[in-house]
C-alpha positions as CSV (number, residue, x, y, z in Angstrom):
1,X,-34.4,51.7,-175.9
2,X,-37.8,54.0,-174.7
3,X,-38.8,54.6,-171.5
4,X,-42.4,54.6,-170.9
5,X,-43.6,58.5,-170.0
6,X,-44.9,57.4,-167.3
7,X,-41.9,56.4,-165.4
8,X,-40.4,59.3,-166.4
9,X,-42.9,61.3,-165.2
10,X,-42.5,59.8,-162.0
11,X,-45.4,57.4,-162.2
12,X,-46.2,53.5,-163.6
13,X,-47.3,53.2,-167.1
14,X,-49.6,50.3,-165.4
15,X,-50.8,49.1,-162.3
16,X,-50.2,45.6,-163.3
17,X,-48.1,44.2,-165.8
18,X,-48.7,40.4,-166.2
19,X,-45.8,38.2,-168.4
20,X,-47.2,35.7,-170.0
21,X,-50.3,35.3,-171.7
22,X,-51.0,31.4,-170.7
23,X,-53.6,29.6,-168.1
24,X,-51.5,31.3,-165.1
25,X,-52.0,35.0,-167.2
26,X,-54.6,36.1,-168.9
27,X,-57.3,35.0,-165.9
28,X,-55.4,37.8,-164.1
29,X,-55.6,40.4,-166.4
30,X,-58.9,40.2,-166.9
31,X,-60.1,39.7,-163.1
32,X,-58.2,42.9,-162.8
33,X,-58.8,44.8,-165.5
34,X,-62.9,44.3,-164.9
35,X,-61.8,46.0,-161.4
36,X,-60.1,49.0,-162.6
37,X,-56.6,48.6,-163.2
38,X,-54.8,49.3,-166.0
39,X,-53.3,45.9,-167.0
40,X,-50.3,45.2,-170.0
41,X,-50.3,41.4,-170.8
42,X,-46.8,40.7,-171.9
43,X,-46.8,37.7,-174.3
44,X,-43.9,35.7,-176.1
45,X,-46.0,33.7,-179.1
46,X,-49.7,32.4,-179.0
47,X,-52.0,33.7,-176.8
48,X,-52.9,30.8,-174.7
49,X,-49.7,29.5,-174.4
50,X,-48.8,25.9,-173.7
51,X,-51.7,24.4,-173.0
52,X,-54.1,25.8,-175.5
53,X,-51.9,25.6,-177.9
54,X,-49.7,22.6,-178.1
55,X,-51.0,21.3,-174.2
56,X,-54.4,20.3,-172.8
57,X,-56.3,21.8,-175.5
58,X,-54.8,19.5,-178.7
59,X,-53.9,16.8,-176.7
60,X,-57.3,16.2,-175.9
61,X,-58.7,16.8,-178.9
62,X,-56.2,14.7,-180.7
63,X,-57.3,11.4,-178.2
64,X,-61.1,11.7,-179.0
65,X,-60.1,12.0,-183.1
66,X,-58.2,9.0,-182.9
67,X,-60.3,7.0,-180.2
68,X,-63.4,7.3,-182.5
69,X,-60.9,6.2,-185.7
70,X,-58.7,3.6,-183.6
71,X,-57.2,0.8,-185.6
72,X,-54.5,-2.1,-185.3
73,X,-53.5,-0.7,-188.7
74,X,-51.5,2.2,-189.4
75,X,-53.9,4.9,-190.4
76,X,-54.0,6.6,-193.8
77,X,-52.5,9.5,-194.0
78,X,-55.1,12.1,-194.5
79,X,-57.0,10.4,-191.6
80,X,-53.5,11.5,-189.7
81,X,-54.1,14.8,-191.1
82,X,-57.5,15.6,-190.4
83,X,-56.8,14.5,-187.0
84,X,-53.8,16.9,-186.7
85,X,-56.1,19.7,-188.2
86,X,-59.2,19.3,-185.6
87,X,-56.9,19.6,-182.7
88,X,-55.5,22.7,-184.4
89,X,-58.6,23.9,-185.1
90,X,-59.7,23.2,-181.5
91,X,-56.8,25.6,-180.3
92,X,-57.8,28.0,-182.6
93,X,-61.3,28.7,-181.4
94,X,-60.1,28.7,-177.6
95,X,-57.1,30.9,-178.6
96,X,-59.3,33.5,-180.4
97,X,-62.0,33.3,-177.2
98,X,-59.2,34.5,-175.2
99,X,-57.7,37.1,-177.3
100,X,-61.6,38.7,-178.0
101,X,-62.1,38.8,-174.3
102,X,-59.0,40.5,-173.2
103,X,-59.8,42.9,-176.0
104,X,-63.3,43.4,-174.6
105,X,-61.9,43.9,-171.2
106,X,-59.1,46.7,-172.8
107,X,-55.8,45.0,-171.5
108,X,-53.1,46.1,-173.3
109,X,-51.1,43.1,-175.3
110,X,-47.5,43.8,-175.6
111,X,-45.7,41.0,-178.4
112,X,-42.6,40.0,-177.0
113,X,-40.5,38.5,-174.2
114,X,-40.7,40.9,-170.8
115,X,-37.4,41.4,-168.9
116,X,-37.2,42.9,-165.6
117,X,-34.5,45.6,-166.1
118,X,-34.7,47.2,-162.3
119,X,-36.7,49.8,-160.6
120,X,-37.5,53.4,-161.2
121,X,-39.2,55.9,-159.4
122,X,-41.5,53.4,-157.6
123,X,-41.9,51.3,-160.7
124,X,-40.8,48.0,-161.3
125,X,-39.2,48.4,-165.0
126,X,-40.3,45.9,-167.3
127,X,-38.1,45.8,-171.1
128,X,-39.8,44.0,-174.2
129,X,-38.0,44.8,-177.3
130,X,-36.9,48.3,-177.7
131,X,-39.3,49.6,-174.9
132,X,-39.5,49.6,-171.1
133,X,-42.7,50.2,-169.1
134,X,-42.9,50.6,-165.9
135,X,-45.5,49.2,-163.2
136,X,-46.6,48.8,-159.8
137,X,-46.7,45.2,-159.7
138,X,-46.4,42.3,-161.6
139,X,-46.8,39.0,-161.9
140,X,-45.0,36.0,-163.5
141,X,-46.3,33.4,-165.0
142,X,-44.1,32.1,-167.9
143,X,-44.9,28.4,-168.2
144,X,-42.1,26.2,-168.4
145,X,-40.5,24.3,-171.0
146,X,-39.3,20.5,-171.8
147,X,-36.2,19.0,-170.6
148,X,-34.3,17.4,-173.0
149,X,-32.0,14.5,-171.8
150,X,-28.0,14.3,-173.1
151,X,-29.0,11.1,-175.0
152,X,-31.8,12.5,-177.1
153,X,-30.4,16.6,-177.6
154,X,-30.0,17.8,-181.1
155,X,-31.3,13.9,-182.6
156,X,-32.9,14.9,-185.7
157,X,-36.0,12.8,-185.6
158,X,-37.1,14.0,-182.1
159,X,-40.7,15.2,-181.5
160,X,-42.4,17.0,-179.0
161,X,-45.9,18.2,-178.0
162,X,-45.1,20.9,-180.7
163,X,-43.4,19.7,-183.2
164,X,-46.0,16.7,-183.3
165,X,-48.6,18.8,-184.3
166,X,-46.4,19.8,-187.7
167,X,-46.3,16.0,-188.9
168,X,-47.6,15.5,-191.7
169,X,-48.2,11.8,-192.1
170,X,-48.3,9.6,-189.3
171,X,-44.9,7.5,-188.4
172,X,-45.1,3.7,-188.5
173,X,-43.3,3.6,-185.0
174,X,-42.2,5.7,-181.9
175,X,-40.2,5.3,-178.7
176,X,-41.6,7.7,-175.8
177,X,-39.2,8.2,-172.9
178,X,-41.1,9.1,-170.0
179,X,-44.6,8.1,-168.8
180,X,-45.7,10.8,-166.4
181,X,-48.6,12.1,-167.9
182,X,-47.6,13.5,-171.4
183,X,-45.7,10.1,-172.5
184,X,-48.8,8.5,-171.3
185,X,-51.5,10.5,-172.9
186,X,-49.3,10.8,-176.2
187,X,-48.7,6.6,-176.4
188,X,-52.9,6.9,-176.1
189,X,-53.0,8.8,-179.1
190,X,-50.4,7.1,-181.2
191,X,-51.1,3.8,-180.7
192,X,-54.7,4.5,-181.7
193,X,-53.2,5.7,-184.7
194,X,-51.9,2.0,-185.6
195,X,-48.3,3.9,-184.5
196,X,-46.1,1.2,-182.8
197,X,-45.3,2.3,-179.6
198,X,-42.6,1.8,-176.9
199,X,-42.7,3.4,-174.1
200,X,-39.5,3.9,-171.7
201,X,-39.9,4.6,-168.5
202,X,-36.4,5.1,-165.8
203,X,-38.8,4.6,-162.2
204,X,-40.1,0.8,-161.6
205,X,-44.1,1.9,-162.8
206,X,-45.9,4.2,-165.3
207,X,-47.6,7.5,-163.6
208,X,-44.9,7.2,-160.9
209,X,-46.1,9.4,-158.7
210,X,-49.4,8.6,-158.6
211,X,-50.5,5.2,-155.8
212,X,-49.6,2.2,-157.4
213,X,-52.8,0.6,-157.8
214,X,-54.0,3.7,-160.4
215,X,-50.1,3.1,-162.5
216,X,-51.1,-0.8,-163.0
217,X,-54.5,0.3,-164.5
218,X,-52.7,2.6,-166.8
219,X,-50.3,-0.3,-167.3
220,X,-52.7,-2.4,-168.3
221,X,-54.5,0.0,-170.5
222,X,-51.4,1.1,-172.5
223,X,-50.6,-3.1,-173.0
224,X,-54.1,-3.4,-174.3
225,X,-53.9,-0.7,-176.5
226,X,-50.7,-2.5,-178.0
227,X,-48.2,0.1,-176.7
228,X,-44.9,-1.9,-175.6
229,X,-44.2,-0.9,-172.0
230,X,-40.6,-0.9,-170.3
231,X,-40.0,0.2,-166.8
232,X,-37.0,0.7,-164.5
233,X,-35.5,0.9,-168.1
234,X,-33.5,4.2,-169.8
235,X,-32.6,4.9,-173.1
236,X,-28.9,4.6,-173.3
237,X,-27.9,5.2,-177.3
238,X,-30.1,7.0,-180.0
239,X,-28.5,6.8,-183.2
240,X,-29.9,9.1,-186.3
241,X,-30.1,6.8,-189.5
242,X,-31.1,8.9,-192.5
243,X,-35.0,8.4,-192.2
244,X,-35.3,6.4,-188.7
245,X,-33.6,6.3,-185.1
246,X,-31.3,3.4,-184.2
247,X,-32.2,3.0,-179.9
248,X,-30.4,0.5,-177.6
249,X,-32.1,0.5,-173.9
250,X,-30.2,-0.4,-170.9
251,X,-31.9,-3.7,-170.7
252,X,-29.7,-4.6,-173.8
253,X,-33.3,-4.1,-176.0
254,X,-32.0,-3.1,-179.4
255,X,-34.6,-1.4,-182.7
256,X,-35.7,1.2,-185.2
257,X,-37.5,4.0,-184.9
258,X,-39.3,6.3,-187.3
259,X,-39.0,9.0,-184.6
260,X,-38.3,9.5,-181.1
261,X,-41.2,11.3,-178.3
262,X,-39.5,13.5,-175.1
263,X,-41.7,13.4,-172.3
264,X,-39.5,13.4,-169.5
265,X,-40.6,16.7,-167.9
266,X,-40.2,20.4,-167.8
267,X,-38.2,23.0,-166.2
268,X,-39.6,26.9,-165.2
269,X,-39.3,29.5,-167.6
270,X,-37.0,31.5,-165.1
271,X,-34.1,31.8,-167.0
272,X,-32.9,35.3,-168.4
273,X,-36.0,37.0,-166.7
274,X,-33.6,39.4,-165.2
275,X,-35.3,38.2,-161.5
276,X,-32.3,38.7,-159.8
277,X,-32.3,42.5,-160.9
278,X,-35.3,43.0,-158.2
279,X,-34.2,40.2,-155.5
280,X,-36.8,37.4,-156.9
281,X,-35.4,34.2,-155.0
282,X,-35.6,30.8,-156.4
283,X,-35.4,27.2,-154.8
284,X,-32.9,24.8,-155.4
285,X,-34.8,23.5,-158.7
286,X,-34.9,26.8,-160.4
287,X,-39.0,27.2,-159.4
288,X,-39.7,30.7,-158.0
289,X,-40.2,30.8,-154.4
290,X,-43.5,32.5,-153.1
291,X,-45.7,32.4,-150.0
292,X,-49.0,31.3,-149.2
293,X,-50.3,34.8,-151.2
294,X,-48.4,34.0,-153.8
295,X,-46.1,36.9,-153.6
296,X,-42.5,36.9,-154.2
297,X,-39.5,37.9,-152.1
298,X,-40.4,41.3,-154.1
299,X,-43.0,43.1,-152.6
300,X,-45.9,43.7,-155.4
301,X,-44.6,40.6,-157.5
302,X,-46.5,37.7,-157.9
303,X,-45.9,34.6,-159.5
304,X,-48.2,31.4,-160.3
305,X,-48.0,28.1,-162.6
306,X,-45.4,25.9,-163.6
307,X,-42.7,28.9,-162.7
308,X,-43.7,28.0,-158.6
309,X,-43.1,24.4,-158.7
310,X,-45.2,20.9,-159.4
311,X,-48.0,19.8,-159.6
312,X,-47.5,21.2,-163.3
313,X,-51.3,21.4,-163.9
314,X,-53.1,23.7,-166.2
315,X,-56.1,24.0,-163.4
316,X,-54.0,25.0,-160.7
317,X,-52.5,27.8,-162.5
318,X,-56.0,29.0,-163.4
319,X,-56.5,29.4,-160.0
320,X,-53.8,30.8,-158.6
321,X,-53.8,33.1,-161.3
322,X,-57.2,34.5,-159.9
323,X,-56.2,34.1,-156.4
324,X,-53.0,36.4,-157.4
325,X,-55.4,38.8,-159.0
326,X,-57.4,39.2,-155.3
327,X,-54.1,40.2,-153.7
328,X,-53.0,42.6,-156.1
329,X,-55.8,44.2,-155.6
330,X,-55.5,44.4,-152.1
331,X,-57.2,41.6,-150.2
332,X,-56.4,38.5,-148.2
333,X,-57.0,35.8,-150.1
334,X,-54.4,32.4,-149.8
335,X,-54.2,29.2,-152.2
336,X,-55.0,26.3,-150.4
337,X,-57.6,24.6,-152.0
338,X,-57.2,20.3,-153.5
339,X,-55.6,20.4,-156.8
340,X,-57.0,17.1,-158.7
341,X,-54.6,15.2,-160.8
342,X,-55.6,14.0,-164.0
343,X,-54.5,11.9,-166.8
344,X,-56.6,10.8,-169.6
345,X,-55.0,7.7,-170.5
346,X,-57.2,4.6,-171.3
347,X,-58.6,4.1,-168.7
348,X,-58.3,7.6,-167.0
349,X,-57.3,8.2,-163.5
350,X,-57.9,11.0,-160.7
351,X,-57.0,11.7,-157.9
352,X,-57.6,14.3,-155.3
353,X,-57.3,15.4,-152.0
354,X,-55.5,12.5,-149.0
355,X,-54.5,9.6,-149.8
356,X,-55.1,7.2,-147.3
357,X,-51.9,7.5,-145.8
358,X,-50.9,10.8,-145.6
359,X,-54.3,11.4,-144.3
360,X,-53.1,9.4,-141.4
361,X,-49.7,11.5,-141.1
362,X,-51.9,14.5,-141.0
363,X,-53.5,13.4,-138.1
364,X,-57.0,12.0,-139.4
365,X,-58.7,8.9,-138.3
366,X,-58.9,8.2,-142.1
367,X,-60.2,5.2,-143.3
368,X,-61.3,4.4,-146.7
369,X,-62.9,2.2,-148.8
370,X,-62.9,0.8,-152.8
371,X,-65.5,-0.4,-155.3
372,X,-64.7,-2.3,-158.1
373,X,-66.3,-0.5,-161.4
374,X,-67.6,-4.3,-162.7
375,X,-70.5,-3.5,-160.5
376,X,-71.2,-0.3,-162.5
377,X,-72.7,-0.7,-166.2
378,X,-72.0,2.3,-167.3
379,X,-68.2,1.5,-166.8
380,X,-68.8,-1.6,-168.7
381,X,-71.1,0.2,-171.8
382,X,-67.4,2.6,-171.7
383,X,-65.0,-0.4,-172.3
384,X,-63.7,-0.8,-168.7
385,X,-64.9,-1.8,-166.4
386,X,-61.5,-3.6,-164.7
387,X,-61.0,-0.5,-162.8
388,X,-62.2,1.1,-159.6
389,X,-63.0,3.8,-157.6
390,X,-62.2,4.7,-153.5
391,X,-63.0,7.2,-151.5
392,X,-60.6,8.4,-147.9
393,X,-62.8,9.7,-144.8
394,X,-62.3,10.4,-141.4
395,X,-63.5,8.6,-139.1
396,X,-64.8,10.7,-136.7
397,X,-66.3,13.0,-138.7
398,X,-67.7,11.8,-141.6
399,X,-65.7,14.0,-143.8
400,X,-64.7,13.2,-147.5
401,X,-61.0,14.2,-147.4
402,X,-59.7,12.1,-150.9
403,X,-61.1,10.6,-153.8
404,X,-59.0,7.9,-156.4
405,X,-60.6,6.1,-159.2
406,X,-59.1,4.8,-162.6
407,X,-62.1,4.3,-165.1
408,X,-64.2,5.4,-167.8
409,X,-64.7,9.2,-167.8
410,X,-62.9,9.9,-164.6
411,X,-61.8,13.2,-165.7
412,X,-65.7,14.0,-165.4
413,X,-66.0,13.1,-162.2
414,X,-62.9,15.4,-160.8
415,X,-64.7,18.1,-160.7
416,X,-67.4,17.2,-158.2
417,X,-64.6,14.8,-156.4
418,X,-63.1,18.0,-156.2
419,X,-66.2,20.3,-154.4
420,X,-66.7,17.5,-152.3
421,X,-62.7,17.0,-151.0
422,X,-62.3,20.9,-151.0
423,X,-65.6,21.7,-149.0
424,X,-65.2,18.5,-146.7
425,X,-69.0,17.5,-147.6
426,X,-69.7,14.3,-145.9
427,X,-70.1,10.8,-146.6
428,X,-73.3,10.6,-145.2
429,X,-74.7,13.6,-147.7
430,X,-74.1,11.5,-150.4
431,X,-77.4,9.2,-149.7
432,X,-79.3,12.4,-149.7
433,X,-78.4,12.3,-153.3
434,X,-80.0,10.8,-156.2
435,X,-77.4,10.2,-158.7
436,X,-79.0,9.5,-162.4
437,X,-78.4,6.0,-164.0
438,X,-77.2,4.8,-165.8
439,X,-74.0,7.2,-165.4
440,X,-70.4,7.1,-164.0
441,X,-71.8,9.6,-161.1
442,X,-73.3,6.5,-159.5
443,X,-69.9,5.7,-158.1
444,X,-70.6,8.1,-155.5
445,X,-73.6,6.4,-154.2
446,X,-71.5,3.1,-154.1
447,X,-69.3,4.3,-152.2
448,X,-71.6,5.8,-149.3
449,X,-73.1,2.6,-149.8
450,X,-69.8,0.9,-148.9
451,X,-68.6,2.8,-145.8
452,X,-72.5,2.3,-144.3
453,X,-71.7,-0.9,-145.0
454,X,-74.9,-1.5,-147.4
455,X,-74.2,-2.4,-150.7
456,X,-76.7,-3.1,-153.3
457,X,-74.8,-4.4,-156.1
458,X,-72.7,-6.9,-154.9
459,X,-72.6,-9.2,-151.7
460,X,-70.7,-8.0,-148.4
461,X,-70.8,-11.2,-146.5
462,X,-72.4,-10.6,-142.8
């Protein structure tokens, strides 16, 4: 095995070495590189990682294919195909964006898997392969990977957000355990395919840890779609046949399966890192433990994404990863901003910010309000308009300090939902704004209009 010169020499072969070349990576290495440093990107398979890859990116694409060719029937199978193809295609182009930039920006890819193997000479040592380079500081962020319950390991007929992407026709049916957001988006996208869908969930609602009112619109949407919902129920026997899955649920629910979809969560990629080589501690779930910086218990290493805990959310690791870069370089910066949750399932949901009750906890005089989206014809031009939209405030000051809503195009309203939770913009500022109709942005001006007490569209009785 090599040692870089550097180290030898009695200097880092980098100033950063970043491991992992995902949503939580390459933002770093390029913030950094377009500062000054010399920056090795350490990558083990696509660049991209999850969620360009076999994530966000396909996912997505895969529920606008097969909204726009949604049927009761099964679809044919080069209609699968095609659909499979555009949402590889999709993480094509935004996999070869990234790679040309970093290119552009000269960080240094390194192929491989990057081990921490100790320090040297003021460098922390970093092995991929046959070779060890040595660097100043580093940061982790390795993603994290699915867990696979007792019941369903080594089943042949089990698919994943990976392995999906390889099929080459589309199965007639498919059980999904677990609808957090993945089970949920992915019982979207078969059952628009004419796929028969049962979804198994162990906790009494779907989206479990989002409020209750948002998981019974998701409930709803999933029985509309023809997707066969069990909750408080587990999968307690999946027998391989030799071309489908024999499943028996412990509410005594018995069938056949073409295949079977894990979506029952994901654990950090911490294992085998070699982080207890250089004192990295990690909490009692295995996610690496970091403060408000985002540093380590090792001085100079950082770490960011779905390796420092829930919520396990491409957009947060985006922005950690740049708030990592700031302190590498030396400033002050922390990571405190309103992470917005978001699940594109029919309808799709946000939410962002306080609810109304732990705005309370926190000391608020929160109060809040909701508009039903049947006053809104946009939602009802989008196919739902059974869902709704609320907004938390405080009291006293005026300030927007949540936002909730389960409707059409919700995922296009985080964003500014976002600016205005983050930046505490308040309620009152939204009447000094004319929001365009007819759009889903006008549920901002119904809600000022509710907490001044003023609707327009429907009657609030004196």
């Amino acid at each position: 095995m090599s040692i870089g010169a550097g180290v030898l020499q009695g200097q880092c072969d980098f100033d950063v070495i970043i491991l992992g070349g995902g949503i939580g990576g390459y933002p770093a290495a390029v913030s950094l590189s377009r500062k000054g440093f010399r920056v090795a990107l350490v990558n083990d398979g696509l660049m991209g990682g999850e969620c360009t890859n076999y994530g966000c990116i396909p996912t997505k694409a895969l529920i606008r294919y097969f909204d726009y060719h949604s049927s009761r029937e099964l679809i044919a199978s080069d209609v699968w195909r095609s659909g499979i193809s555009f949402a590889l295609e999709s993480a094509r182009k935004s996999r070869n964006g990234i790679e040309s930039v970093l290119s552009s920006y000269g960080v240094t890819v390194i192929p491989g898997r990057g081990v921490f193997s100790g320090e040297k000479n003021g460098c922390y040592l970093i092995a991929v392969e046959d070779s060890v380079y040595g660097s100043g500081k580093v940061l982790i962020a390795t993603g994290s990977s699915p867990i696979i319950p007792g019941v369903i390991r080594g089943l042949p007929r089990l698919l994943g957000n990976r392995s999906i992407l390889r099929l080459n026709q589309p199965p007639r049916s498919v059980l999904v355990i677990g609808a957090g957001a993945v089970g949920v988006e992915y019982s979207r996208i078969l059952a628009n395919a004419g796929v028969r869908v049962i979804l198994v969930e162990m906790l009494n609602n779907v989206l479990p840890e989002l409020p209750r009112d948002l998981s019974r619109q998701v409930h709803m949407g999933l029985e509309e779609l023809g997707v066969e919902v069990h909750v408080s129920t587990v999968l307690d026997e999946a027998v391989p046949g030799s071309d489908n899955v024999h499943y028996r649920l412990s509410t005594g629910i018995e069938g056949e399966v073409d295949y079977v979809f894990n979506a029952t969560g994901r654990r950090p990629n911490t294992d085998g890192l070699g982080l207890d080589r250089i004192s990295v501690e990690l909490d009692e779930r295995g996610f690496i433990k970091t403060n408000k910086k985002l540093e380590t218990t090792a001085p100079g290493v950082y770490a960011v994404g779905d390796v420092i805990g829930p919520p396990l959310l491409a957009h947060k690791a985006y922005y950690q990863s740049l708030i990592a870069a700031e302190n590498i370089a030396g400033n002050e910066v922390v990571f405190n901003y309103p992470v917005p949750v978001i699940v594109f399932s029919h309808p799709e949901i946000v939410q962002v910010g306080y609810s109304w009750g732990d705005a309370k906890k926190a000391g608020f005089n929160a109060s809040r309000k909701r508009v039903s989206l049947s006053i809104l014809t946009r939602s009802f031009i989008e196919g739902w308009s059974d869902g709704f939209v609320r907004i938390v405030y405080d009291r006293d000051s005026g300030e927007i300090l949540g936002f909730e809503m389960a409707g059409p195009l919700a995922s296009e309203l985080s964003g500014l939902a976002s600016y205005l939770v983050a930046n505490r913009v308040k309620v009152e500022s939204l009447h000094r704004t004319v929001f365009p109709h007819p759009t889903m942005t006008e549920v901002f001006r119904e809600l000022e209009e509710a907490v001044r007490g003023e609707p327009v569209h429907y009657y609030l009785r004196p």
